[in-house]
BAPA-793109 format. One record per residue (C-alpha): x, y, z; residue number from 1. Coordinates in steps of 0.1 Angstrom, whole numbers. Example, Ala and Ser with C-alpha at 12.3 -4.5 7.8 and 13.67 -1.06 7.14 Angstrom:
residues 2
VOZA  123  -45  78  1
VOZA  137  -11  71  2
END
This chain:
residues 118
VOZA  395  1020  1291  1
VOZA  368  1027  1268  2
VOZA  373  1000  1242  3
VOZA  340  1007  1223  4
VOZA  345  1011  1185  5
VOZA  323  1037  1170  6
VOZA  286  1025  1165  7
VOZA  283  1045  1133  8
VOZA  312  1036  1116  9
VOZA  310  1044  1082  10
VOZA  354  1040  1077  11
VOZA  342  1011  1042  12
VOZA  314  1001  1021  13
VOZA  305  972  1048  14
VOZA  286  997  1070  15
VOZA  260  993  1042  16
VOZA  255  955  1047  17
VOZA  262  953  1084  18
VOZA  233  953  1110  19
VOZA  260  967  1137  20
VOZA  293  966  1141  21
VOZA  306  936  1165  22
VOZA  323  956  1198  23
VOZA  355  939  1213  24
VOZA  353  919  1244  25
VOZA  380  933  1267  26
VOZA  371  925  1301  27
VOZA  397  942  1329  28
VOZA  424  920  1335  29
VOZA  424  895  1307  30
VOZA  459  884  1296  31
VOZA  450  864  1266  32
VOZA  437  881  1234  33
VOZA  421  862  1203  34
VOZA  418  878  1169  35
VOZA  395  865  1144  36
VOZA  392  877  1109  37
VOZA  358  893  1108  38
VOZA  325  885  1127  39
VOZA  297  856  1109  40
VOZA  264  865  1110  41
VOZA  254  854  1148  42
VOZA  278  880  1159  43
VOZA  263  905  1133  44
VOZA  232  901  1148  45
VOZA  246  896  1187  46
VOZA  271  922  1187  47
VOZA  295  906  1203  48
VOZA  328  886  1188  49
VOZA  329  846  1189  50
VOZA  296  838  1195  51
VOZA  284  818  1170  52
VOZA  295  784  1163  53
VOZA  331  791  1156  54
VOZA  328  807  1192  55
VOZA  314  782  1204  56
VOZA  342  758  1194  57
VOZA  371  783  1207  58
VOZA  351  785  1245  59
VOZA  347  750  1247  60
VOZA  385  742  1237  61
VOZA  391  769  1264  62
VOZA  370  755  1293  63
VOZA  386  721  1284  64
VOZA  420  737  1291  65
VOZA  406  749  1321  66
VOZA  409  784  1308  67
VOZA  379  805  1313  68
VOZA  365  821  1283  69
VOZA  357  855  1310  70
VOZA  392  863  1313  71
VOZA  402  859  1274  72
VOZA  400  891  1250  73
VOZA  382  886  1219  74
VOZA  384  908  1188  75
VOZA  383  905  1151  76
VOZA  403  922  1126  77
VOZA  372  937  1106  78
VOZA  349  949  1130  79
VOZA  317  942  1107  80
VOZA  304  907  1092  81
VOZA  315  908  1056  82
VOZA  292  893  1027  83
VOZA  290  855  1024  84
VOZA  314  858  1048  85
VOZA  338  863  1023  86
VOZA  361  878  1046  87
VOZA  375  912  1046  88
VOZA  398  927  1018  89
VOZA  425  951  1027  90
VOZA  407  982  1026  91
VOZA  383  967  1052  92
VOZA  410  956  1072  93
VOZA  430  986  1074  94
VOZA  399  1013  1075  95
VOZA  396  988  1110  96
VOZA  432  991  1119  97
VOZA  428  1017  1140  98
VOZA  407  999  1169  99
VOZA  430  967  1167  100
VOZA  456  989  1174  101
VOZA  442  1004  1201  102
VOZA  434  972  1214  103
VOZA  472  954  1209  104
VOZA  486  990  1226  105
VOZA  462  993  1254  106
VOZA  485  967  1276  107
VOZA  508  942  1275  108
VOZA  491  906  1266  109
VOZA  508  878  1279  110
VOZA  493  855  1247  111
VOZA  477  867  1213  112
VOZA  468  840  1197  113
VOZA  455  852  1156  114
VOZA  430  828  1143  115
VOZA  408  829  1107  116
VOZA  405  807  1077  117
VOZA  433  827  1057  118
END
């Protein structure tokens, strides 16, 4: 499945600040999806979710549990880094909505675990 959220997004006003938007990490097979709240600036710039040093933190607690970070989902609620990382308000969130959704419906996760500072 084509998990790719559109590159051009312009669905709220953080399109304007963004430098892209961060794509979900759904790799085939993967029974264990983490949500975060919206991508910092090293995934801004990196394009992919949880890589900066919040990421860093969640990979390492997961290769301590022997749980390799390649078969784990990552997404984030907003799919573009919001300013001063405030994080994002509900019209962000629910312009966004419609690629979580896709995401949580695509299959049946055996563990979603929903992570953020709020």
């Amino acid at each position: 499945m084509d998990w790719s959220i559109d590159p051009q997004c312009q669905r709220c006003g953080l399109a304007v600040g963004r430098i892209q938007v961060v794509q979900p990490e759904i790799p085939e097979g993967a029974q264990a999806l983490f949500i975060g709240r919206d991508p910092g600036k090293t995934e801004d710039g990196g394009g992919h979710p949880f890589i900066g040093r919040s990421g860093k933190l969640l990979r390492g607690m997961l290769a301590a549990l022997g749980i390799p970070a390649e078969q784990c989902a990552f997404h984030n609620v907003a799919a573009c880094h919001t300013p001063k990382d405030r994080g994002p308000t509900k019209d962000e969130m629910k312009a966004c909505r419609v690629w979580l959704r896709r995401v949580l419906a695509a299959r049946e996760w055996k563990t979603v675990v929903v992570l953020g500072k709020d």
